[in-house]
PyMOL Python script that loads the backbone (N, CA, C, O; Angstrom):
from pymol import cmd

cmd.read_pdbstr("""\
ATOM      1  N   UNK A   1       0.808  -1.183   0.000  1.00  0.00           N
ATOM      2  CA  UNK A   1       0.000   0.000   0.000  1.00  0.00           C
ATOM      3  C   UNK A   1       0.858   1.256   0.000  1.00  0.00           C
ATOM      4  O   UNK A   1       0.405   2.218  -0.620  1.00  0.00           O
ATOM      5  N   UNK A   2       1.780   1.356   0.476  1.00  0.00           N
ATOM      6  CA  UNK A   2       2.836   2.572   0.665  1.00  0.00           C
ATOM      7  C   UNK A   2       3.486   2.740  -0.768  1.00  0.00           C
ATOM      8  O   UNK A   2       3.726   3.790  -1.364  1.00  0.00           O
ATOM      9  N   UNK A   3       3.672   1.662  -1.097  1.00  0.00           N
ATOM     10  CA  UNK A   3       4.622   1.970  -2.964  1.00  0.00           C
ATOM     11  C   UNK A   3       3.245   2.340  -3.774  1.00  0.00           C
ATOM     12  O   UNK A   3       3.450   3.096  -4.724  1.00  0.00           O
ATOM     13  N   UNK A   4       2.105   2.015  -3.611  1.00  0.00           N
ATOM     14  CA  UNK A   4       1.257   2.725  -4.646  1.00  0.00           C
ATOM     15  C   UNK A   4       1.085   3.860  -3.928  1.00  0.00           C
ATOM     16  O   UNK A   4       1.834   4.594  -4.572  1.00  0.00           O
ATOM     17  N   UNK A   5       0.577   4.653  -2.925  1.00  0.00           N
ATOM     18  CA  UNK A   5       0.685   5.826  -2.363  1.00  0.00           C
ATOM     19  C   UNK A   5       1.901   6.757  -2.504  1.00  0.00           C
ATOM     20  O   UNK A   5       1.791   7.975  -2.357  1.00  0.00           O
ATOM     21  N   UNK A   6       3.138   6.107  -2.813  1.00  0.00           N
ATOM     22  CA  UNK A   6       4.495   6.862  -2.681  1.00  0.00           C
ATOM     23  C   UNK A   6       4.293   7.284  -4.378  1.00  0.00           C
ATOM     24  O   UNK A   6       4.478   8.385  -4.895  1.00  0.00           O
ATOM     25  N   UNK A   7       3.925   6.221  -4.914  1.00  0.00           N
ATOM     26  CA  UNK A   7       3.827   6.643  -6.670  1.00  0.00           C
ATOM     27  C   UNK A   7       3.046   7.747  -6.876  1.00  0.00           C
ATOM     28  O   UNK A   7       3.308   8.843  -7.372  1.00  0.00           O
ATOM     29  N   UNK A   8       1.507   7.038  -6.169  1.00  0.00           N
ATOM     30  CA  UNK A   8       1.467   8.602  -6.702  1.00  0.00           C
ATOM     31  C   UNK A   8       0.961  10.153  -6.100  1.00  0.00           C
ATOM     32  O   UNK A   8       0.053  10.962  -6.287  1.00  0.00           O
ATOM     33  N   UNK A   9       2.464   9.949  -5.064  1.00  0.00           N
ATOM     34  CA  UNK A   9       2.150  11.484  -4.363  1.00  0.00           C
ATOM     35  C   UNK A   9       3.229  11.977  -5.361  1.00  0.00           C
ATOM     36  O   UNK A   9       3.252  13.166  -5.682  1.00  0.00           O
ATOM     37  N   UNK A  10       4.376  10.836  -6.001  1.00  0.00           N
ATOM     38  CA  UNK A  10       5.587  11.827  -6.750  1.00  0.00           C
ATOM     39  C   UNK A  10       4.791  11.969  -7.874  1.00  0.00           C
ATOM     40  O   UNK A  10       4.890  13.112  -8.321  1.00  0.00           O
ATOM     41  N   UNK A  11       3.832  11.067  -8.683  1.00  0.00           N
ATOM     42  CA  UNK A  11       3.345  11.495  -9.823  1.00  0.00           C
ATOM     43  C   UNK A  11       2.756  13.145  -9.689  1.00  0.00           C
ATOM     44  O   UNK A  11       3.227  14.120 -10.275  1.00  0.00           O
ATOM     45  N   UNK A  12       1.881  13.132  -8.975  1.00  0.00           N
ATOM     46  CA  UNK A  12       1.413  14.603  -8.489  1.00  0.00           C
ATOM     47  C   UNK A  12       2.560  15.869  -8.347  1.00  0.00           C
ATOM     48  O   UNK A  12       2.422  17.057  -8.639  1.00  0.00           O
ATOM     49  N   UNK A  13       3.511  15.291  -7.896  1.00  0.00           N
ATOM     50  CA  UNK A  13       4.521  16.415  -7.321  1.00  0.00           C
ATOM     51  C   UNK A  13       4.934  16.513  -8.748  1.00  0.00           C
ATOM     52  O   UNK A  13       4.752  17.684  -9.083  1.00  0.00           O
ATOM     53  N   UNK A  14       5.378  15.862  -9.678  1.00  0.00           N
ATOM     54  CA  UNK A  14       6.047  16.285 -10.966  1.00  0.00           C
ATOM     55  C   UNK A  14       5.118  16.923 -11.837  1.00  0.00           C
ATOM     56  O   UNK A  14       5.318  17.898 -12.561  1.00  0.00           O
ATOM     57  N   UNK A  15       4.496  16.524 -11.743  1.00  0.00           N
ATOM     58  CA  UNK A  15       3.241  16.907 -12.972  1.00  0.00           C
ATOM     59  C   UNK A  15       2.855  18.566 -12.022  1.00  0.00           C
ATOM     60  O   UNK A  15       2.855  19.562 -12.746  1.00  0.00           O
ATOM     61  N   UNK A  16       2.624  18.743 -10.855  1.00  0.00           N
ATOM     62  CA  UNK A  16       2.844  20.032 -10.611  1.00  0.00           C
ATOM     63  C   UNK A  16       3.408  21.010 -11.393  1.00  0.00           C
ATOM     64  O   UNK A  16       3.022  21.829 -12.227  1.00  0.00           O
ATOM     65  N   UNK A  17       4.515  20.654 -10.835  1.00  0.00           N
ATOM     66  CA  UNK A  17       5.850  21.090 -11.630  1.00  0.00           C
ATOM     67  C   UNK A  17       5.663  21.336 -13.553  1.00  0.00           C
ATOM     68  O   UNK A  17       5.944  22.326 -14.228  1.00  0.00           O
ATOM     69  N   UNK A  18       5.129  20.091 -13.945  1.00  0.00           N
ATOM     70  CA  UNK A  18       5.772  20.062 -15.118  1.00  0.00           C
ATOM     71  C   UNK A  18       4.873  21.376 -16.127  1.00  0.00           C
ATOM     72  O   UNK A  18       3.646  21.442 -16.202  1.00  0.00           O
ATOM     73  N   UNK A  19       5.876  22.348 -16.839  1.00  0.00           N
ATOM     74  CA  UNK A  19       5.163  22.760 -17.452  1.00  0.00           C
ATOM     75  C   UNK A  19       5.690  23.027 -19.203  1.00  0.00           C
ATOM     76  O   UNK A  19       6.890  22.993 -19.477  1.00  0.00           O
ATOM     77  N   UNK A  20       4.658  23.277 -20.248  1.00  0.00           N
ATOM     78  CA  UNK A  20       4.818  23.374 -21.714  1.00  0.00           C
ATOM     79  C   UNK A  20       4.810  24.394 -22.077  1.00  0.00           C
ATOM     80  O   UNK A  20       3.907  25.060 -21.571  1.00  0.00           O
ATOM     81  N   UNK A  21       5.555  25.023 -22.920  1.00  0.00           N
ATOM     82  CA  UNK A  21       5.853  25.965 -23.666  1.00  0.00           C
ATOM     83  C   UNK A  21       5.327  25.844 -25.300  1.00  0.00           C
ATOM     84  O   UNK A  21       5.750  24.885 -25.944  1.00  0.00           O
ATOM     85  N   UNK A  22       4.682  26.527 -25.763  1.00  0.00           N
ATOM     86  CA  UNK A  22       4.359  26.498 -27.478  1.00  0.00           C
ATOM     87  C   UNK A  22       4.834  27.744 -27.693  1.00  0.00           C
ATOM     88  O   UNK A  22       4.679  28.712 -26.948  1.00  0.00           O
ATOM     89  N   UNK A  23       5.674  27.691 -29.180  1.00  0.00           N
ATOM     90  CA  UNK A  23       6.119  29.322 -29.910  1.00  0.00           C
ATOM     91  C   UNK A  23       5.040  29.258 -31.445  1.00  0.00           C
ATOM     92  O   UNK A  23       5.394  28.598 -32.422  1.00  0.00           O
ATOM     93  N   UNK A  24       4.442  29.618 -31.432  1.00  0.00           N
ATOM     94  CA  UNK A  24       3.633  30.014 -32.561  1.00  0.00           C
ATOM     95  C   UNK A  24       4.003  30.624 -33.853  1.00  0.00           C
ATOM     96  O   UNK A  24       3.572  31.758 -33.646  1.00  0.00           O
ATOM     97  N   UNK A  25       4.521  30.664 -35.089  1.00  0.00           N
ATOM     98  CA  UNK A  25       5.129  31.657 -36.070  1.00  0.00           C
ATOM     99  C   UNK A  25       4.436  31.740 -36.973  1.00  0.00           C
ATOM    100  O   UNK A  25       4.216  30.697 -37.590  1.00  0.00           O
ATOM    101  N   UNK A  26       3.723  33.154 -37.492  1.00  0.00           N
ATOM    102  CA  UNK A  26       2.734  33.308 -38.170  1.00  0.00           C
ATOM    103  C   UNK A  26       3.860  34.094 -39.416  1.00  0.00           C
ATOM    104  O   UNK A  26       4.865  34.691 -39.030  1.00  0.00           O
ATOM    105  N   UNK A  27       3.578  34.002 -40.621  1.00  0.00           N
ATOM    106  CA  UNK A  27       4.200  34.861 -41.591  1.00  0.00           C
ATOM    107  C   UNK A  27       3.551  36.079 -42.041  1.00  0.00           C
ATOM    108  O   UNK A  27       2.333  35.998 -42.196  1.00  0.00           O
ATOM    109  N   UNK A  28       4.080  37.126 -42.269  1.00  0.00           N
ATOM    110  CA  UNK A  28       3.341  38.061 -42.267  1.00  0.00           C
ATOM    111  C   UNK A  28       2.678  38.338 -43.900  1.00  0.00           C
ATOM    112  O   UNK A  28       3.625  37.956 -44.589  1.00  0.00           O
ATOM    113  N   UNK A  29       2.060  38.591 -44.453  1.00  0.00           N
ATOM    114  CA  UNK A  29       1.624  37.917 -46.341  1.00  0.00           C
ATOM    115  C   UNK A  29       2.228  39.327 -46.827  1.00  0.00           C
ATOM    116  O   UNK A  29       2.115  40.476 -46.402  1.00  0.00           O
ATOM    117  N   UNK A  30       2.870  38.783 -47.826  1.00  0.00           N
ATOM    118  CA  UNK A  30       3.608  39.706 -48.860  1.00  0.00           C
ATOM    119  C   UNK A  30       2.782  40.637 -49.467  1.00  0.00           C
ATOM    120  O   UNK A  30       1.654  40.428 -49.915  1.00  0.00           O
ATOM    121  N   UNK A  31       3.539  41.906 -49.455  1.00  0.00           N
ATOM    122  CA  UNK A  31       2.795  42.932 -49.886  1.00  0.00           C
ATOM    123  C   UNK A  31       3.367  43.298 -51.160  1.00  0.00           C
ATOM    124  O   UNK A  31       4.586  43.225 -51.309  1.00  0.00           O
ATOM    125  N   UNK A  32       2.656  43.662 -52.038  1.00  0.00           N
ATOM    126  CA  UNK A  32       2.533  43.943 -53.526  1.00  0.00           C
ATOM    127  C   UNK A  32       3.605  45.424 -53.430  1.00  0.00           C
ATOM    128  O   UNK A  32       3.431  46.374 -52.668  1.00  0.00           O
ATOM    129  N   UNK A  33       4.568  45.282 -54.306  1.00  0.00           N
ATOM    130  CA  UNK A  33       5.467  46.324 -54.705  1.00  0.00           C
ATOM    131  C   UNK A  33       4.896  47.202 -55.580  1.00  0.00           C
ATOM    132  O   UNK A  33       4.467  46.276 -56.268  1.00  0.00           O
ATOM    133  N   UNK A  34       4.430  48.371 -56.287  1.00  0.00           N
ATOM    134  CA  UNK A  34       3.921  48.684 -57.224  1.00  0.00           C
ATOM    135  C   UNK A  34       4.549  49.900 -57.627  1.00  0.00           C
ATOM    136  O   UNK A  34       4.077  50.997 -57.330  1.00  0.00           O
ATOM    137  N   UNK A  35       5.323  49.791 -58.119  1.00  0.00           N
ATOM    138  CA  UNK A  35       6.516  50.855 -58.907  1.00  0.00           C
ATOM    139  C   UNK A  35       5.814  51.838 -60.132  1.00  0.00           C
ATOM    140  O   UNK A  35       5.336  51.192 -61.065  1.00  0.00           O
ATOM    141  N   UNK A  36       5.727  53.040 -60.206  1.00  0.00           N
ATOM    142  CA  UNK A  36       5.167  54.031 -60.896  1.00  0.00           C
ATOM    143  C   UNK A  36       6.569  54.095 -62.276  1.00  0.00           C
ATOM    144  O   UNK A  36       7.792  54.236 -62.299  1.00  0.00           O
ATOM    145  N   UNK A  37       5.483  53.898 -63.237  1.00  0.00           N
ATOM    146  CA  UNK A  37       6.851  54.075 -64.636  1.00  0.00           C
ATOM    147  C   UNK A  37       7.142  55.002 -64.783  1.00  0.00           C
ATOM    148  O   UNK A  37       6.838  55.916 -64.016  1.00  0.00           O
ATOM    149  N   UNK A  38       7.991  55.177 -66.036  1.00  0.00           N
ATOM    150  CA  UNK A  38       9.165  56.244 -65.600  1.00  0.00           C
ATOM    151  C   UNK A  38       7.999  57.646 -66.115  1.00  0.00           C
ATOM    152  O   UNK A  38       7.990  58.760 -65.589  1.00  0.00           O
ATOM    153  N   UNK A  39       6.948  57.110 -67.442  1.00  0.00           N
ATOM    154  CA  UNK A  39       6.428  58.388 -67.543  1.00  0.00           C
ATOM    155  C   UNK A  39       5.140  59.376 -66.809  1.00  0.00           C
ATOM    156  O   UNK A  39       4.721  60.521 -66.977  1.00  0.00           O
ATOM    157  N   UNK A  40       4.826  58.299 -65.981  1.00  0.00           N
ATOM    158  CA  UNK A  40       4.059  58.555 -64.848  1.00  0.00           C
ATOM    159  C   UNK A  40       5.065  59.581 -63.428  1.00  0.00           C
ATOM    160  O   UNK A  40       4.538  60.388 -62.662  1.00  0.00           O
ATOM    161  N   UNK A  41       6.155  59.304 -63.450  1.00  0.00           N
ATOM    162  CA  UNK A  41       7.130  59.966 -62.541  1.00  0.00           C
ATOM    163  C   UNK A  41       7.643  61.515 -63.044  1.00  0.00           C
ATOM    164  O   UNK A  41       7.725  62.471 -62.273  1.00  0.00           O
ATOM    165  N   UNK A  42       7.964  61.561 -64.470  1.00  0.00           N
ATOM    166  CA  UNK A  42       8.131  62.556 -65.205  1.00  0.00           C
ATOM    167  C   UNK A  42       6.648  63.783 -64.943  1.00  0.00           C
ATOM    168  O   UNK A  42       6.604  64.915 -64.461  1.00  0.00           O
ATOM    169  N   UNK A  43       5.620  62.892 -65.515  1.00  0.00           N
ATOM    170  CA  UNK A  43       4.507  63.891 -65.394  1.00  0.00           C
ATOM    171  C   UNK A  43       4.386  64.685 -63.846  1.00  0.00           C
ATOM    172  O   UNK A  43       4.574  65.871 -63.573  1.00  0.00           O
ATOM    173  N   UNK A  44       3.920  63.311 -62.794  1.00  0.00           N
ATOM    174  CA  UNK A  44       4.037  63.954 -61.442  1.00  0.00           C
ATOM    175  C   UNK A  44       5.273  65.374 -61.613  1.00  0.00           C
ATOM    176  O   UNK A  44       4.934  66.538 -61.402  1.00  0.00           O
ATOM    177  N   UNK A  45       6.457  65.042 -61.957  1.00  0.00           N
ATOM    178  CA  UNK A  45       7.415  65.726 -61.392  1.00  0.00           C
ATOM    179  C   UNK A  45       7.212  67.337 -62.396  1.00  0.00           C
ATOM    180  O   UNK A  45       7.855  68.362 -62.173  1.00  0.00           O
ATOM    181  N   UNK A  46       6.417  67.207 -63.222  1.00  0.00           N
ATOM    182  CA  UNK A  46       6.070  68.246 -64.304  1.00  0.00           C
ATOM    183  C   UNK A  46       5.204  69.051 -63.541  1.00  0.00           C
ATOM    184  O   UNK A  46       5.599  70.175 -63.234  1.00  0.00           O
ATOM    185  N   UNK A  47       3.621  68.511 -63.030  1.00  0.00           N
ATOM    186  CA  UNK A  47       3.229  68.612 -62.215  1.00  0.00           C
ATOM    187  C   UNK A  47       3.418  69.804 -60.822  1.00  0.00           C
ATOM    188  O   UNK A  47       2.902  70.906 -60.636  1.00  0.00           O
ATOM    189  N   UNK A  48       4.334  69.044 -60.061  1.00  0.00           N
ATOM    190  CA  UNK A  48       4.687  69.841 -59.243  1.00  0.00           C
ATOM    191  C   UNK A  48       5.683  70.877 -59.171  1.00  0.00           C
ATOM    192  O   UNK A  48       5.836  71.527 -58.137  1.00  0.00           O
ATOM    193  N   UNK A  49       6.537  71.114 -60.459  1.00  0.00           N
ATOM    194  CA  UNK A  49       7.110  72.021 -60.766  1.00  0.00           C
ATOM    195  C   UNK A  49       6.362  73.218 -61.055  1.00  0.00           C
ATOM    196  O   UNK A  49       6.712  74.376 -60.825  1.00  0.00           O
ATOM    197  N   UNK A  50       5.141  72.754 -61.663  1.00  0.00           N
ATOM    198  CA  UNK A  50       4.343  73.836 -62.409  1.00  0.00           C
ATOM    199  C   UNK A  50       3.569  74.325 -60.918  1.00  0.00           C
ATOM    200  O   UNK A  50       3.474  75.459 -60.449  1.00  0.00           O
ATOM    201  N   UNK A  51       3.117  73.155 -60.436  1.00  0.00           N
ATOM    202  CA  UNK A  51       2.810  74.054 -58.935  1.00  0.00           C
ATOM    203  C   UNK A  51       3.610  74.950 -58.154  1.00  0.00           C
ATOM    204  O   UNK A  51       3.037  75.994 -57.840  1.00  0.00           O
ATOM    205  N   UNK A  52       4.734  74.812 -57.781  1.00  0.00           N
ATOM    206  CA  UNK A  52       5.975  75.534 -57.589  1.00  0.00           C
ATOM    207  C   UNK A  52       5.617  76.946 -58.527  1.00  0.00           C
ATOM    208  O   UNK A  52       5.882  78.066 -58.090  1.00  0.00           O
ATOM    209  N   UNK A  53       5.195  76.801 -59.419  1.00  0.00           N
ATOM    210  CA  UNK A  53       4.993  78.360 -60.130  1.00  0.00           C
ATOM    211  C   UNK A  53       6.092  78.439 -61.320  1.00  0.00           C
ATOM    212  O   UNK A  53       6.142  79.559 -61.830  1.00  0.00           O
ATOM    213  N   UNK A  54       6.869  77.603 -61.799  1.00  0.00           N
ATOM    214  CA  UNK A  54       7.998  77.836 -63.362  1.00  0.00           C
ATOM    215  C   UNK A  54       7.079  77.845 -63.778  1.00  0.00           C
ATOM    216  O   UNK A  54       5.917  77.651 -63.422  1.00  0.00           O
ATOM    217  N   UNK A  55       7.989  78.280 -65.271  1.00  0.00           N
ATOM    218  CA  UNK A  55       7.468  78.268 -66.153  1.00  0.00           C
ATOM    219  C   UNK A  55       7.823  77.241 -67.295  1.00  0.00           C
ATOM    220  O   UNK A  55       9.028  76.988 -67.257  1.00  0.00           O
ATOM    221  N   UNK A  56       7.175  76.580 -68.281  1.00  0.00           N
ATOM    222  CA  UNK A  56       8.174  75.542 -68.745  1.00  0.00           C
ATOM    223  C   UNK A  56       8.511  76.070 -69.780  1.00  0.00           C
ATOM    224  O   UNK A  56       7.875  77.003 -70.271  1.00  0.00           O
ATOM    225  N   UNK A  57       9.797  75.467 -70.410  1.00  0.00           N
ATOM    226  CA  UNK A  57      10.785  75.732 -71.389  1.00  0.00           C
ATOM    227  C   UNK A  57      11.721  76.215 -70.582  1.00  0.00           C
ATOM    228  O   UNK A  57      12.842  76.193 -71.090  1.00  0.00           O
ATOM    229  N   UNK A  58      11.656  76.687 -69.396  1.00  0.00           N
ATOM    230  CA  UNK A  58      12.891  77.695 -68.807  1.00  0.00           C
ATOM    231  C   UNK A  58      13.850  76.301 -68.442  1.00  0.00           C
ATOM    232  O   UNK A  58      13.568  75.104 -68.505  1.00  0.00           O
ATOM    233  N   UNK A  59      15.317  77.134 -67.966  1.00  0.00           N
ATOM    234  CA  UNK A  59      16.320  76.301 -67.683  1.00  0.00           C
ATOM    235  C   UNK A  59      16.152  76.119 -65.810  1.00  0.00           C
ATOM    236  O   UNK A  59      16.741  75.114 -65.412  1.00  0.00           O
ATOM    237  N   UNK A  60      15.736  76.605 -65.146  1.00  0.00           N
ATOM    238  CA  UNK A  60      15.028  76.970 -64.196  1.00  0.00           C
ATOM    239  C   UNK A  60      13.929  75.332 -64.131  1.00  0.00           C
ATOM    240  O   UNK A  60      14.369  74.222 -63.829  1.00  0.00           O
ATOM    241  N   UNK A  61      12.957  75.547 -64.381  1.00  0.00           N
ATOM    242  CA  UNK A  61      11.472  74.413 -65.010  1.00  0.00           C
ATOM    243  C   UNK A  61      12.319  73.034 -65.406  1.00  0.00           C
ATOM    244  O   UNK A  61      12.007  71.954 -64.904  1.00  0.00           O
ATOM    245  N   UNK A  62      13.481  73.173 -66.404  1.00  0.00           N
ATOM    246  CA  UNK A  62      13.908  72.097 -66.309  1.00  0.00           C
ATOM    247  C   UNK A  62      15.008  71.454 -64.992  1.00  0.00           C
ATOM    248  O   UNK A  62      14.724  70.459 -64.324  1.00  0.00           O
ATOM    249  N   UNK A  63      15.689  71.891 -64.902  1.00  0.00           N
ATOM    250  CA  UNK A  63      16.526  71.551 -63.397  1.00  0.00           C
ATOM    251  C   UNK A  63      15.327  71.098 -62.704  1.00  0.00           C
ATOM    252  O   UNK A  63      15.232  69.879 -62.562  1.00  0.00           O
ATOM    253  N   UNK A  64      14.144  72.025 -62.121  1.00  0.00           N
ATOM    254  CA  UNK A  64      13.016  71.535 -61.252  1.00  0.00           C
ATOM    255  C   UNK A  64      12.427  70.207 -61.679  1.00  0.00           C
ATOM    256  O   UNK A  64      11.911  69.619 -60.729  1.00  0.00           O
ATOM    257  N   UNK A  65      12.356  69.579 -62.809  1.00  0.00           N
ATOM    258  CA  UNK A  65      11.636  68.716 -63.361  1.00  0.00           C
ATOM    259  C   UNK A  65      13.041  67.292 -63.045  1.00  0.00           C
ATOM    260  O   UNK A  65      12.700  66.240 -62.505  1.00  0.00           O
ATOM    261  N   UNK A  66      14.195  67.478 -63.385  1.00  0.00           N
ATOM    262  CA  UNK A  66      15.179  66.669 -63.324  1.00  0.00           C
ATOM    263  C   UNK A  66      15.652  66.028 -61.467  1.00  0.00           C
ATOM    264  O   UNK A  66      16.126  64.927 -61.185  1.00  0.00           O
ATOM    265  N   UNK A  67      15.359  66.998 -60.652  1.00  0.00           N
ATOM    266  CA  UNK A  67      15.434  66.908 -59.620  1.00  0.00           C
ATOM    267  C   UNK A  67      14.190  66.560 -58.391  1.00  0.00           C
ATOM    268  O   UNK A  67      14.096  66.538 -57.164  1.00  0.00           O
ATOM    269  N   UNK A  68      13.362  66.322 -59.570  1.00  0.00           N
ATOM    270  CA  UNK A  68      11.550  66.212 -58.968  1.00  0.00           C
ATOM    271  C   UNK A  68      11.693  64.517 -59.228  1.00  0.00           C
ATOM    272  O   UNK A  68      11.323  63.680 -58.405  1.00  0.00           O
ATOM    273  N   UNK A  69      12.287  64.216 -60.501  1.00  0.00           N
ATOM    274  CA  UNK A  69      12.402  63.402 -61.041  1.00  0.00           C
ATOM    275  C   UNK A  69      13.315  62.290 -60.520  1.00  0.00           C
ATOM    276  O   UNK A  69      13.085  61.081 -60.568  1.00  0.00           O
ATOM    277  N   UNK A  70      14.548  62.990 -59.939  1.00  0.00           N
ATOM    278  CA  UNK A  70      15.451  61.989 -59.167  1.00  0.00           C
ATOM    279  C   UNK A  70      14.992  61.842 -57.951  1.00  0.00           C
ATOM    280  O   UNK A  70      15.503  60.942 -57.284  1.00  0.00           O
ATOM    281  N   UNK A  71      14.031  62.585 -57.402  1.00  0.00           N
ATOM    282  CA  UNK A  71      13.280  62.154 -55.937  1.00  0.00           C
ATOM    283  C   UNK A  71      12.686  60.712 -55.600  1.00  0.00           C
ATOM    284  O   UNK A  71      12.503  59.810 -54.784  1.00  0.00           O
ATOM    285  N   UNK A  72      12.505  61.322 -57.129  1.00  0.00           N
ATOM    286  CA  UNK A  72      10.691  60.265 -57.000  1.00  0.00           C
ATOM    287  C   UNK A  72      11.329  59.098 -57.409  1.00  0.00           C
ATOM    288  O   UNK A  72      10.594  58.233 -56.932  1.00  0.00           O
ATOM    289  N   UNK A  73      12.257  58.509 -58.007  1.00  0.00           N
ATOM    290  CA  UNK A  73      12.750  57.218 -58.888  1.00  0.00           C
ATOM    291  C   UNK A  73      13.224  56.490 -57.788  1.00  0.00           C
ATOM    292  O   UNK A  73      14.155  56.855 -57.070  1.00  0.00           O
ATOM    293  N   UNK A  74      12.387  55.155 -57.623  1.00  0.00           N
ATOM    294  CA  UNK A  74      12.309  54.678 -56.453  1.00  0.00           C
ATOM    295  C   UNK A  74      13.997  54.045 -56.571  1.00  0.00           C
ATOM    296  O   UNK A  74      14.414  53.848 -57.712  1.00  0.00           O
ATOM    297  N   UNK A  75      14.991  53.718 -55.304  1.00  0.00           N
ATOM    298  CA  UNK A  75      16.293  53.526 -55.494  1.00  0.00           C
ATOM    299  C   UNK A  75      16.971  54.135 -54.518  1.00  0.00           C
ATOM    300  O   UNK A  75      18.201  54.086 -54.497  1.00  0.00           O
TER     301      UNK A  75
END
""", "prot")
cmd.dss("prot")
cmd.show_as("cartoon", "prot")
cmd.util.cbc("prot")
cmd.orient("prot")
């Protein structure tokens, strides 16, 4: 009677004790890149030059357009 009682007061005492850990890893879902072409980037950058207030043909309007242009070109 004592060896089944001794069993299972240690079964109890470990299983107390015993505990589980789970790590879960979820992936996060890929997001769509969507890159504006080059003449879609040009216009924008035409765009906001002309908002800026140039005028186009000037050397002025163009620098603004070239540098609107290297902003925006993703890189």
């Amino acid at each position: 009677m004592a060896k089944p009682a001794f069993a299972l007061a240690l079964l109890l005492i470990c299983g107390a004790c015993a505990t589980e850990r789970h790590t879960t890893v979820v992936a996060e879902p890929a997001r769509a890149v969507v890159v504006p072409s080059q003449a879609q980037l040009i216009a924008e950058s035409r765009a906001a030059c002309a908002a800026y207030g140039l005028q186009s043909g000037t050397p002025t309007y163009d620098r603004c357009v070239a540098n609107e242009f290297a902003a925006r070109w993703p890189g």
